[in-house]
N, C-alpha and C positions, 0 to 999 in steps of 0.2 A: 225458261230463263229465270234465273233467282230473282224475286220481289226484292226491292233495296226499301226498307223504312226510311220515310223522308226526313226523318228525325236523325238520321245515322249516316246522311248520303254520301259518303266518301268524295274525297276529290278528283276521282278516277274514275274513268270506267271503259276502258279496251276492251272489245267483246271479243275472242278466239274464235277464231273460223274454221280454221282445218290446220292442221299436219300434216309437213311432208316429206317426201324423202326421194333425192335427183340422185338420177345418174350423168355423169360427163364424161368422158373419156377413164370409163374406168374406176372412176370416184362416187361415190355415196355422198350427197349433202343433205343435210336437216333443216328445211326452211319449215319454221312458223309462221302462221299470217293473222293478222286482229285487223278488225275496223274501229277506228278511233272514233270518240267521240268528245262534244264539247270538253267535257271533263278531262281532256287530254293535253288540253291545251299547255299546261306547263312544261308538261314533258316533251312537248314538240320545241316549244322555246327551247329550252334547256341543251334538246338535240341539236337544235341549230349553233347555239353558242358554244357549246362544248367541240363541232365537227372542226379538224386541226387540216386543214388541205395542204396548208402550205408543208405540213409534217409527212404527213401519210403520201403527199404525194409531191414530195419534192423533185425525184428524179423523172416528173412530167414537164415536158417544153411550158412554159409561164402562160402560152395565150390558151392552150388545152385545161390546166389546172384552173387559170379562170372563168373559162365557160362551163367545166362541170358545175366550179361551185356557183353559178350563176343560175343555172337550171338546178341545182341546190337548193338553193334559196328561194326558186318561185317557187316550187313541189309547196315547199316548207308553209310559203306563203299559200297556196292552192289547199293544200293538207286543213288549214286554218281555218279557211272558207267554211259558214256553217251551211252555207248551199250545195256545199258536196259533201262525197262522200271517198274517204279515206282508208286505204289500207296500209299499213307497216308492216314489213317482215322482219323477224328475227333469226338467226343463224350464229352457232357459236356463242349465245346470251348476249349478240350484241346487234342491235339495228342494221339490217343490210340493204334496206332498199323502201321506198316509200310512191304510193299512189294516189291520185286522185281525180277526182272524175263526176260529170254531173249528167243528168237524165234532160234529153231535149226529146220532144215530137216525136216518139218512138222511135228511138235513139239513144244513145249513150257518146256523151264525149270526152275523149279521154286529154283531160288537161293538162295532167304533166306525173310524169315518170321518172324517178331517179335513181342511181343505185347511189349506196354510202359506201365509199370508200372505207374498205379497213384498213389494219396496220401493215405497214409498204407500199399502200398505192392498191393490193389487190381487191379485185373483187369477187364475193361468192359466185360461185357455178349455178347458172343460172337463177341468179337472183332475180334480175329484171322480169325473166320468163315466165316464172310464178307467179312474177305478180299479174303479167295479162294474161296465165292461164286463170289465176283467180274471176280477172277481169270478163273472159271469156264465159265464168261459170255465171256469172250475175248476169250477163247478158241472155244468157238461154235462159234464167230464172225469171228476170225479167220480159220474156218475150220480144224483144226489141228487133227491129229490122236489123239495124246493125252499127257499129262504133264509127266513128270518124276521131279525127285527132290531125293536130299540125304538127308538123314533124321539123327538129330546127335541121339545117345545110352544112352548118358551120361548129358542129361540137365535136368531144373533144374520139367520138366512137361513130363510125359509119352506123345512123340508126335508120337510116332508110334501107336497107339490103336488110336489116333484122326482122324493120316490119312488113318488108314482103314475105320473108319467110315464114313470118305468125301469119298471112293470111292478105296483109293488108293491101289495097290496089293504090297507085299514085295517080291522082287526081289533077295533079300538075302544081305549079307555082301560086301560092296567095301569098303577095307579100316577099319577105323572108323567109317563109315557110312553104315546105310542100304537106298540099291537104289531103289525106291517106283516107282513104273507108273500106271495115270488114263488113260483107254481109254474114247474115243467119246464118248462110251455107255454107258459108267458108267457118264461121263461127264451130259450129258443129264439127264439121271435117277436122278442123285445126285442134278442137278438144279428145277429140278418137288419138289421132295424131301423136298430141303430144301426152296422153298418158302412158305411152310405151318408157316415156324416159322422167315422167313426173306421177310420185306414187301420190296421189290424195285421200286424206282421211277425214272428212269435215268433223267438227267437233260437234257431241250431240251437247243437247242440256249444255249450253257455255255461261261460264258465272264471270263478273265483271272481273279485269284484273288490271291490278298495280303496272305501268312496264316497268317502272322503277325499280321493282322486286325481279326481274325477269335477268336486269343486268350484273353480271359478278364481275 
């Protein structure tokens, strides 16, 4: 990784993790992934301020459109957190989905997941995916027994039938929430799995970068 002289520290610094490249029914998508850091923090404001819900996704029922962006905004707020840790995707030069997540008791919990709507309401092909096959990769890296995470009942995308699919087992009702955990094993299986349909390239040698520049 490039030494930054502290004399020179920019006010940025997104480390690039890998390149990738899905298939869906037939389509090729280019999802990029960085881990943010402090130095990021305007950008993520910015993101927040700038995301137009009520535009992109006007032809969503009202109480749907306000729970995305309600889980929106905690990501946003979760993303913030200097006790976690952050990934953004990009796709098409433009923000498609954001993570964050922090390290318990060997363990990993995943705090909250969101895709950004683009322009119509759509969203990239497997955007979310990515991001927990990312998620997936750090857990094997990190050794960890395995992820947990609460999952909301009431949003505006069936995500419980999603994260059984990535692996996840329901644990049943806490709350509002049902509390999901993937182990090691399924961790592993779910990463074989799903590189049939998610190409990954990690980036070697990654130099800090701008997202500000990433956008046109």
């Amino acid at each position: 990784m490039k030494v930054i002289n502290n004399k020179v520290t920019p006010a940025f610094g997104a480390i690039p993790i890998a390149r990738t490249k899905n298939k869906f029914k037939g389509l090729t998508t280019k999802i990029d992934l960085y881990e943010l850091t402090k130095f990021d923090r305007r950008f993520i404001e910015n993101l927040a301020e700038n995301s137009d819900f009520s535009t992109n996704l006007a032809k969503m029922e009202e109480f749907d459109r306000n729970r995305w962006k309600k889980v929106f905004d905690y990501t946003i707020e979760s993303a913030q957190n200097t006790e976690n840790q952050a990934v953004i995707a990009f796709s098409g030069h433009k923000p498609c989905g954001i993570l964050s997540f922090f390290d318990e008791v060997s363990s990993i919990f995943l705090d909250a997941v969101c895709a950004i709507p683009q322009h119509g309401g759509k969203r990239v092909n497997l955007g979310g995916t990515t991001l927990i096959y990312q998620l997936f990769k750090f857990a094997e890296s990190y050794k960890v027994k395995n992820i947990t995470l609460s999952a909301v009942t009431d949003g505006p995308f069936d995500v419980i039938s999603k994260y059984k699919r990535l692996g996840f087992k329901d644990l049943g009702m806490e709350g509002d929430y049902v509390k999901m955990s993937c182990n090691q094993y399924k961790i592993k299986e779910k990463l074989k799995e799903l590189s049939s349909v998610i190409e990954y390239e990690p980036v070697k040698n990654p130099e800090k970068v701008n997202l500000e520049d990433l956008i046109v």
